[in-house]
N, C-alpha and C positions, 0 to 999 in steps of 0.2 A: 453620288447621293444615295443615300438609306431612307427608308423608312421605317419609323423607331415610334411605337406605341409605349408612354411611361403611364403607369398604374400605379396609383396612390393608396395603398390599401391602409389607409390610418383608420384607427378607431379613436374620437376624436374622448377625453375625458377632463375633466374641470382637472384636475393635477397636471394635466399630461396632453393639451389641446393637439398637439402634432404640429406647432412652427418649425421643428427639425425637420420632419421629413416632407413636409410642404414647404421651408427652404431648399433640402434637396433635391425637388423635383426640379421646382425655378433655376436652381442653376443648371442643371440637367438640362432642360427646357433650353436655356441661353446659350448654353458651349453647345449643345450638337447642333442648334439651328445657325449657330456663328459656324460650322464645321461646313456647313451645306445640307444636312439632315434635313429631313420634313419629317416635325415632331407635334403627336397628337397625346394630351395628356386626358387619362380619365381618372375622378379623384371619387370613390367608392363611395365615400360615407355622404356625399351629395349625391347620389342617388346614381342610374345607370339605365342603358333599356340593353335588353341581352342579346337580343339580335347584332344591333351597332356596335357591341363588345364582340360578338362573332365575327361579324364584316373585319372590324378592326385588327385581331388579332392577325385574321389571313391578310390582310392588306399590308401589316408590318413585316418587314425584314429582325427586328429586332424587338422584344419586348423587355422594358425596363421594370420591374417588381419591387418596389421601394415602400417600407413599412417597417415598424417597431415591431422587434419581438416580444409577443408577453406571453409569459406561461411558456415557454420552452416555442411556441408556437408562429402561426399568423394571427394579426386580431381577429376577432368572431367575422365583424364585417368582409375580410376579405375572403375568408373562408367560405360567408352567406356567396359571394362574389365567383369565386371558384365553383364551388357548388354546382349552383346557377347556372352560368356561362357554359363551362366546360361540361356539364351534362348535357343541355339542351345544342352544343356542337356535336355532337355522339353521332346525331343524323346524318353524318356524311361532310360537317364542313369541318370540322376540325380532327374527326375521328372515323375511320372503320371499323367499329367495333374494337375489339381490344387485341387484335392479330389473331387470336385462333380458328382455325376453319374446323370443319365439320369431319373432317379426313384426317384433325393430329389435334385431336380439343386439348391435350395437356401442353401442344409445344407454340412457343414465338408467344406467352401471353406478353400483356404490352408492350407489341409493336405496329398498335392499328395507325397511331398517330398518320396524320395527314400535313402537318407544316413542318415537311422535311426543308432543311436550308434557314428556317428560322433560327435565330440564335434568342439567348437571354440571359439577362445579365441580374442578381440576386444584390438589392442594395439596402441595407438594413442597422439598422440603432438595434442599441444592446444599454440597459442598465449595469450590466456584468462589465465587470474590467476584461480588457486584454489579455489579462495574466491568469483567469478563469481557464484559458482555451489554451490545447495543445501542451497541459502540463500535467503530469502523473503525478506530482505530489499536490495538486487539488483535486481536495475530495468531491468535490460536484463532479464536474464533467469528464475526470479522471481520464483525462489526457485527450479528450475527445476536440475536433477541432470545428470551428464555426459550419463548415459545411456539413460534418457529421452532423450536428443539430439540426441542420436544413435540410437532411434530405429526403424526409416526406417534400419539399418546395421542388427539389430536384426530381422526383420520381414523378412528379405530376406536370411538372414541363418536359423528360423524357416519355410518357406516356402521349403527349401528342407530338412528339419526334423532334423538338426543340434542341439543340446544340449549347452548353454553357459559354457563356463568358467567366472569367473570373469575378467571383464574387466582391462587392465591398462592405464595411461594417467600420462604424462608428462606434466607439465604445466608452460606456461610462459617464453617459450623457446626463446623469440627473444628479448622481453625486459628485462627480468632478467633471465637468464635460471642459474639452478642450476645444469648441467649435471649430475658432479660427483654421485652427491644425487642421481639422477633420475635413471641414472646405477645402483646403490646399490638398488635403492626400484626396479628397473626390476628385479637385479641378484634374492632377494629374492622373490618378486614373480614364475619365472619362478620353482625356486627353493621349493616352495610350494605346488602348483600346477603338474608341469608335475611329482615331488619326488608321486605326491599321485596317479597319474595315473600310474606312475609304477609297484607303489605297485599293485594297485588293475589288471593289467595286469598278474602280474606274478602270 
């Protein structure tokens, strides 16, 4: 059994209220507690105490990051949420400072992190089609691929010493969304992935 903290960072908007990725939490939520996991959800835009986001963060083995990308970005909310949280861990629960010592101030910057053994896992809706990413004859992201876009998300779960999982992304959700699909490629992913951290737990 794991311990898997999922974080909802939806910004919620009358076009765009976030049933997606408040569907994906719940099924998240269902397959890893049907796995054996003990799964604690926190949903951002309902509010948060920062402390109990610290506590939480160290208490988890795995943290799930699930939110729409808008503006190349996180929404404002989860960002206010980052912010927040991961400053006020600085003190010593999530962070020692940011690795430099007073003896090599230019060398080892972010490697203060303190949840070494954490993993986390990057789950995320895209307005952009699939065929945006990883292709040189589109002119947007000009061959750039989903994680390339995500990795301010990634240098800020590296800077507290967090380990990736393989990312997932739904795509095309508002002008052609293929839910059904995109459930089945989560249910197997989640089903890949946390089946292999089991194992390797037990």
């Amino acid at each position: 059994m794991n311990k898997i903290l999922i974080v909802n960072g939806t910004q919620p908007y009358e076009f765009a209220p976030g049933r997606l990725n408040a569907s994906l939490v719940q099924r998240a939520q269902d397959a890893l507690a049907g796995m054996g996991h003990e799964v604690r959800v926190t949903t951002v835009a309902e509010g948060y105490d920062i402390n109990a986001e610290i506590d939480a963060h160290v208490w988890a083995d795995v943290v799930i990051m699930q939110f729409p990308v808008n503006w190349m970005g996180v929404p404002w909310v989860f960002n206010k949420y980052i912010d927040e949280v991961y400053t006020a861990g600085m003190d010593g629960r999530l962070l020692a400072g940011d690795g430099r010592t007073a003896e090599a101030p230019k060398a080892n910057y972010g490697t203060g992190g303190l949840l070494h053994g954490t993993k986390y896992m990057l789950s995320v809706t895209f307005n952009a089609p699939s065929e945006a990413f990883d292709n040189t004859a589109e002119p947007f992201f000009a061959g750039a691929s989903v994680d390339d876009l995500l990795w301010p998300m990634h240098l800020n779960a590296k800077f507290l010493a967090m380990q990736p999982l393989p990312t997932f992304a739904a795509f095309d959700v508002m002008k052609n969304p293929r839910i059904e699909q995109d459930f089945q490629r989560f249910d197997a992913h989640l089903k890949q992935h946390f089946e292999e951290i089991a194992h390797v737990a037990a």
